[in-house]
C-alpha positions as CSV (number, residue, x, y, z in Angstrom):
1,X,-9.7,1.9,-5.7
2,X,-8.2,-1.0,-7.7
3,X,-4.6,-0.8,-9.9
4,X,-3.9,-3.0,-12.5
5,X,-0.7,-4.7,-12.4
6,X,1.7,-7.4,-14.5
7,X,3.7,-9.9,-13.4
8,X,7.2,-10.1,-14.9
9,X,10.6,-12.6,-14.2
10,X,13.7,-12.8,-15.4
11,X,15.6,-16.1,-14.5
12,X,13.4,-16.4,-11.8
13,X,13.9,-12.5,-9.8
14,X,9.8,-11.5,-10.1
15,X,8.4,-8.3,-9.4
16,X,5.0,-6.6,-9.7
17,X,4.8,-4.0,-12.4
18,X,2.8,-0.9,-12.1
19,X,2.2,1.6,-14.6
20,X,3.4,5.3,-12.9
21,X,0.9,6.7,-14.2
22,X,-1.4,4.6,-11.5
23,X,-2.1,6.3,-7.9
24,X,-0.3,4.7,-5.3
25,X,-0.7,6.9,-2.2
26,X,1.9,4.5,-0.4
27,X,4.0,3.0,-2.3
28,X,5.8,1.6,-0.1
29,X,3.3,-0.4,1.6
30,X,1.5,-1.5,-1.2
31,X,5.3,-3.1,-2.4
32,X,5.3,-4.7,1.0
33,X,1.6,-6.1,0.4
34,X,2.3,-7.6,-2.8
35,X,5.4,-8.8,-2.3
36,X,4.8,-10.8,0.6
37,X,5.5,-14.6,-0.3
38,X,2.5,-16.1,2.0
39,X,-0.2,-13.5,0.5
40,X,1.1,-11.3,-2.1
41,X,-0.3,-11.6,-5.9
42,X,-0.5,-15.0,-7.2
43,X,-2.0,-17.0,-9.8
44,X,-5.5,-18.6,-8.4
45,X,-5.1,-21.9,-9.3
46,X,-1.3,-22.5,-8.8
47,X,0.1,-22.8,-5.2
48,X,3.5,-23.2,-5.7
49,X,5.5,-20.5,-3.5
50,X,7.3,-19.4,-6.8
51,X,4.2,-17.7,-8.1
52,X,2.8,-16.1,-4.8
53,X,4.5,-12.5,-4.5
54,X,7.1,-11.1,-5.8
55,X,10.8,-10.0,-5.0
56,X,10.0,-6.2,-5.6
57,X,8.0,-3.9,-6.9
58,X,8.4,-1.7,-10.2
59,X,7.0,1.6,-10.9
60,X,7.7,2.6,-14.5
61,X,6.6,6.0,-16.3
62,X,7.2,5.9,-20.0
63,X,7.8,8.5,-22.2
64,X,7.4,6.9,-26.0
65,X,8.0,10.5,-27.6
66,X,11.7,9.8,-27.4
67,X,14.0,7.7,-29.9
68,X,14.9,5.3,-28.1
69,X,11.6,5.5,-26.0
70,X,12.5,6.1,-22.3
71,X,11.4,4.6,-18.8
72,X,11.6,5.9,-15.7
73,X,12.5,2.9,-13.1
74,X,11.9,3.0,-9.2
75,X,12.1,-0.1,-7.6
76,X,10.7,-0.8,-4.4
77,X,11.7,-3.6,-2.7
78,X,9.5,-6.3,-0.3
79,X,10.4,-4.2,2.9
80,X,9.0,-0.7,1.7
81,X,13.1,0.8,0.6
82,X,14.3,2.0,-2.6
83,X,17.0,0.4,-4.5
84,X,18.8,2.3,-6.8
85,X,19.6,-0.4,-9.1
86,X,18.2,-3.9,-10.0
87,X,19.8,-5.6,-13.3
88,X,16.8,-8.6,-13.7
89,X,14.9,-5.7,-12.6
90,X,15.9,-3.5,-15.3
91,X,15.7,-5.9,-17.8
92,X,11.9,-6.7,-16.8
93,X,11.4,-3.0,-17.5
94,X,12.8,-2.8,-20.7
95,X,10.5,-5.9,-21.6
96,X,7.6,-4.0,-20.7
97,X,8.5,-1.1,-22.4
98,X,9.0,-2.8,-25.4
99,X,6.0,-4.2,-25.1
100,X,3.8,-1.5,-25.5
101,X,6.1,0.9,-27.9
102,X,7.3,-2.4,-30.5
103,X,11.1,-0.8,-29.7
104,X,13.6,-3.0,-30.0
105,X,15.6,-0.7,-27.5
106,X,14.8,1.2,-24.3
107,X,16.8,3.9,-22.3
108,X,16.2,3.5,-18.6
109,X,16.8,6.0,-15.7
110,X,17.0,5.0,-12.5
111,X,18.7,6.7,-9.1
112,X,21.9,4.5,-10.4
113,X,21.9,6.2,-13.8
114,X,20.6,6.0,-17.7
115,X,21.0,2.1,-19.1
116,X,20.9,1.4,-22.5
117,X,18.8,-1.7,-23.3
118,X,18.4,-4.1,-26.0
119,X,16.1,-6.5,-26.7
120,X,15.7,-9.5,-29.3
121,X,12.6,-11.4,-28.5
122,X,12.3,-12.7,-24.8
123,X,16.3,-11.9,-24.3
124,X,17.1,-8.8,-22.5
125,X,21.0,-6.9,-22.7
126,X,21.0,-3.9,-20.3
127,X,23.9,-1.8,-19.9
128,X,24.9,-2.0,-16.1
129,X,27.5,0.7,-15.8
130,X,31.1,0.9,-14.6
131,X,31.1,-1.5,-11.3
132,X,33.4,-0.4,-8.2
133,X,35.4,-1.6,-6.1
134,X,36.8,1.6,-4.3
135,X,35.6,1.7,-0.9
136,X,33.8,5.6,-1.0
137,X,31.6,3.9,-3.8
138,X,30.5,0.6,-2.6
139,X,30.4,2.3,0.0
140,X,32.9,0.9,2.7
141,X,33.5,2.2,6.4
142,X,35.1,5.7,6.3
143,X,38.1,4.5,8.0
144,X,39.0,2.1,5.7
145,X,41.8,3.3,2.8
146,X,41.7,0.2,0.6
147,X,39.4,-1.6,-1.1
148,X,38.2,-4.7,0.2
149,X,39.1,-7.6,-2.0
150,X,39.4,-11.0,-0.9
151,X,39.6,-10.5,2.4
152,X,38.7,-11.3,6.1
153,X,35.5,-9.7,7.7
154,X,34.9,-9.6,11.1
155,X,31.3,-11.0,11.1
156,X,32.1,-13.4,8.7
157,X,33.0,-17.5,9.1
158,X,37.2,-17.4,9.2
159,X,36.9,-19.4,6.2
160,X,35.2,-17.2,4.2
161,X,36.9,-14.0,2.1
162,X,35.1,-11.4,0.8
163,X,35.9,-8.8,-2.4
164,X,33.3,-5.9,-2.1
165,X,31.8,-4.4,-5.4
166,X,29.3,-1.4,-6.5
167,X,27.6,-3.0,-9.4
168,X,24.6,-0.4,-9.0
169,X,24.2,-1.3,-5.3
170,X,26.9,-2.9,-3.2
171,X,27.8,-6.4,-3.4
172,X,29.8,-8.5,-0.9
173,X,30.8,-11.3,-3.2
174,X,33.0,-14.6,-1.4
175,X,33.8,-17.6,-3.7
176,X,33.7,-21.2,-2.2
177,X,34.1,-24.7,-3.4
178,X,29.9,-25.5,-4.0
179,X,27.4,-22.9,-3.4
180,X,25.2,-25.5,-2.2
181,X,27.3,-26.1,0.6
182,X,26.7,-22.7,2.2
183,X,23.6,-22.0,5.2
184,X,22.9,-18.7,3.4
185,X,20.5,-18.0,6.0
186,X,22.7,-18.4,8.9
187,X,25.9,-16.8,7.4
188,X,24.5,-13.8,5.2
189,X,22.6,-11.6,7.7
190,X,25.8,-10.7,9.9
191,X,27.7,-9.9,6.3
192,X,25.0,-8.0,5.1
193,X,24.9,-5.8,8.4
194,X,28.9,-5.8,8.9
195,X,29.9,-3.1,10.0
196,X,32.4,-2.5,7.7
197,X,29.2,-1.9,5.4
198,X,27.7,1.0,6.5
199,X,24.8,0.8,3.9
200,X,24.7,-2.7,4.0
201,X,25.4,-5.1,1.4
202,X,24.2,-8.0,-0.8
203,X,25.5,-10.9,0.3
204,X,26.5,-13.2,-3.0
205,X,28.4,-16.5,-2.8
206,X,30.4,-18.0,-6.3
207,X,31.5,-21.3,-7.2
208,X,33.5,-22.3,-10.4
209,X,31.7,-25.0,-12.4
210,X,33.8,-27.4,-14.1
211,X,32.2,-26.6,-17.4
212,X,32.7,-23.1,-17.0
213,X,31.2,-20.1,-15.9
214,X,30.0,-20.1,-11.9
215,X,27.2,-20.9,-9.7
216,X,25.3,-18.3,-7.8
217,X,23.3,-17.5,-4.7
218,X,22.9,-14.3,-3.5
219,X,20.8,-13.2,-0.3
220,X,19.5,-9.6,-1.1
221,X,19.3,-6.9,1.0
222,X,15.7,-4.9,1.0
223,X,14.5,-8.7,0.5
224,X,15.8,-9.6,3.3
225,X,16.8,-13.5,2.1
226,X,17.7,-15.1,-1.0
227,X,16.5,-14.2,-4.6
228,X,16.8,-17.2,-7.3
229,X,18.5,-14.7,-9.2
230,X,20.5,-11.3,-9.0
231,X,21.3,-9.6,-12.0
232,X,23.8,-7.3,-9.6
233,X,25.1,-10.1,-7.9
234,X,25.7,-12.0,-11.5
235,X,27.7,-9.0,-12.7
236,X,29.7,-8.6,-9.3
237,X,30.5,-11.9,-9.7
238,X,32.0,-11.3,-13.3
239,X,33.7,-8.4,-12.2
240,X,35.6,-10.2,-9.0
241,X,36.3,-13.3,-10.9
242,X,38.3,-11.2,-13.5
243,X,39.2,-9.0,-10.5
244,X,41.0,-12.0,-8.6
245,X,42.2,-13.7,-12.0
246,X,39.3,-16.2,-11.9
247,X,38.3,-15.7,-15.3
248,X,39.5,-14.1,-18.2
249,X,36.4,-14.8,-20.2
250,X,34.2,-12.5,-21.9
251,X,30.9,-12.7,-21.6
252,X,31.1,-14.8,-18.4
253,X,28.4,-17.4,-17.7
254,X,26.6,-17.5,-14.1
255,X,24.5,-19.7,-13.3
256,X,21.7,-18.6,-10.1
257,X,19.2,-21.1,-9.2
258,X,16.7,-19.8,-11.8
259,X,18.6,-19.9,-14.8
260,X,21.6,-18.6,-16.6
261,X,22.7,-15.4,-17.2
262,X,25.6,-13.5,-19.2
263,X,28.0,-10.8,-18.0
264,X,30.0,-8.9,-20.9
265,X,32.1,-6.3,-20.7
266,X,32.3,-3.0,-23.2
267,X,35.5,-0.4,-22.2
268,X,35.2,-0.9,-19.1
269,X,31.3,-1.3,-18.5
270,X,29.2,-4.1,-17.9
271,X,26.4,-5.6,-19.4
272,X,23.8,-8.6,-18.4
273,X,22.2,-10.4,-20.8
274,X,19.1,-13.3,-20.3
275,X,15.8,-14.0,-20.5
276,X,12.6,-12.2,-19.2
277,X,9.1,-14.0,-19.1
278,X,6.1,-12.2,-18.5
279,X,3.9,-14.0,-16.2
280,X,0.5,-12.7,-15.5
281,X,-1.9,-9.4,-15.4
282,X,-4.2,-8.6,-12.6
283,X,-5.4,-5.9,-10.5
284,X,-5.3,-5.7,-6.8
285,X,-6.5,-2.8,-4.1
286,X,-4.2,-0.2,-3.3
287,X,-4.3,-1.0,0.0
288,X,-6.3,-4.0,1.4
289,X,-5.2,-7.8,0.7
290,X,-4.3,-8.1,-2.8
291,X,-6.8,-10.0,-4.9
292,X,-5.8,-13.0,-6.7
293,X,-6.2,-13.3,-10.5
294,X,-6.4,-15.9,-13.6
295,X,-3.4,-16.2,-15.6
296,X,-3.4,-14.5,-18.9
């Protein structure tokens, strides 16, 4: 048994897309198959790493018979688990949607709530909801009162201060003088398990360019390392800067390694706007090695 998939980015966050209305007996090791970065779906003639699997797996069931046409989103990510919210995610979705319906907005559920999208061309704006930072929602420790903004953690370098966020999932956000600087691998993994995040956390580190806006690398939890973009880590950034009296600017400019991406802010809600590319169509088994395809 073969399903048929498509490929879609936005600023460089890919995932496999799979019609709902496709079997799956397991989806959560058919995520983990396609996902993987050594032997995942990939275009047959290009071998850069960029192009071999994917940094989750959406499963979208549309229903066109509503104005605006709706989608339901479950995204699964690279190690088989369910995250309730992706924004570049999201925004993929809503691409794909309008794809096959010619809407030029998409309403899409998923376990974090309804989102609102918009889209004008390749550009995607998707509402991302009212972000967090009280510690029942992100959610913090249940001893701890307060919420955790620029601040010590145990597990983390001494020279490094955290401000946790719920922008859809949680978001462990620390700004530094050049993101580059930072060994994500080596200092994410005990943040993202601290214990002071009993659901874990993305880990996303911000630096202040001088032309404005802020750099961004995030290491993602469910992927397990880092993305080369976050649309929840872009917005949690926006959020803390204005937060900590970073920025006052509206929309704010981040910049992830795979592009640039735009954080606004309506009563008290967030948006993210930025591009979305789709990259290729295939199908693959539903449970042996996936099968490589031709681009599109």
């Amino acid at each position: 048994m073969s399903i048929e998939y498509e490929k879609f980015h936005g600023t460089g966050n890919d995932f496999v897309v799979v019609d709902a209305d496709e079997y799956v007996p397991d989806r959560a090791a058919f995520a983990r198959k396609v996902c993987d970065r050594r032997d995942g779906v990939s275009v047959a003639d290009d071998s850069t790493d960029e192009s071999v699997g994917a940094d989750g797996t959406l499963f979208l069931a549309l229903e066109p018979q509503f104005s605006p046409p709706r989608v339901v989103m479950t995204l699964v990510q690279p190690d088989g688990s369910t995250a309730a919210m992706c924004g570049n995610g999201a925004r993929c979705a809503a691409k794909w949607a309008a794809e096959r319906t010619g809407a030029d907005a998409i309403m899409l559920d998923t376990q974090a709530g309804t989102r609102r999208a918009e889209i004008r061309g390749d550009e995607v704006t998707i509402e991302m909801g009212e972000p967090s930072f009280a510690p029942e929602d992100v959610p913090l420790a249940s001893d701890r009162e307060d919420p955790l903004i620029d601040a010590d953690v145990a597990e983390a370098p001494e020279d490094i201060e955290l401000t946790a966020v719920n922008t859809g999932v949680p978001h462990a956000v620390a700004f530094v003088e050049d993101v580059d600087d930072v060994d994500l691998d080596a200092v994410a993994p005990a943040i993202r398990h601290a214990d002071v995040f009993p659901e874990g956390a993305n880990v996303t580190f911000a630096a202040e360019r001088a032309d404005g806006g802020f750099d961004q690398r995030t290491f993602e939890r469910g992927v397990e390392g880092e993305t080369r973009s976050c649309g929840t880590g872009a917005v949690a950034i926006g959020v803390a800067a204005r937060r900590l009296g970073r920025t006052d600017e509206d929309p704010v400019s981040v910049f992830p390694p795979g592009g640039e991406l735009e954080v606004g802010f309506r009563n008290g809600r967030a948006t993210l706007t930025g591009p979305t590319e789709r990259e290729f169509e295939g199908e693959v088994a539903s449970t042996p090695e996936p099968r490589r395809v031709s681009e599109a």
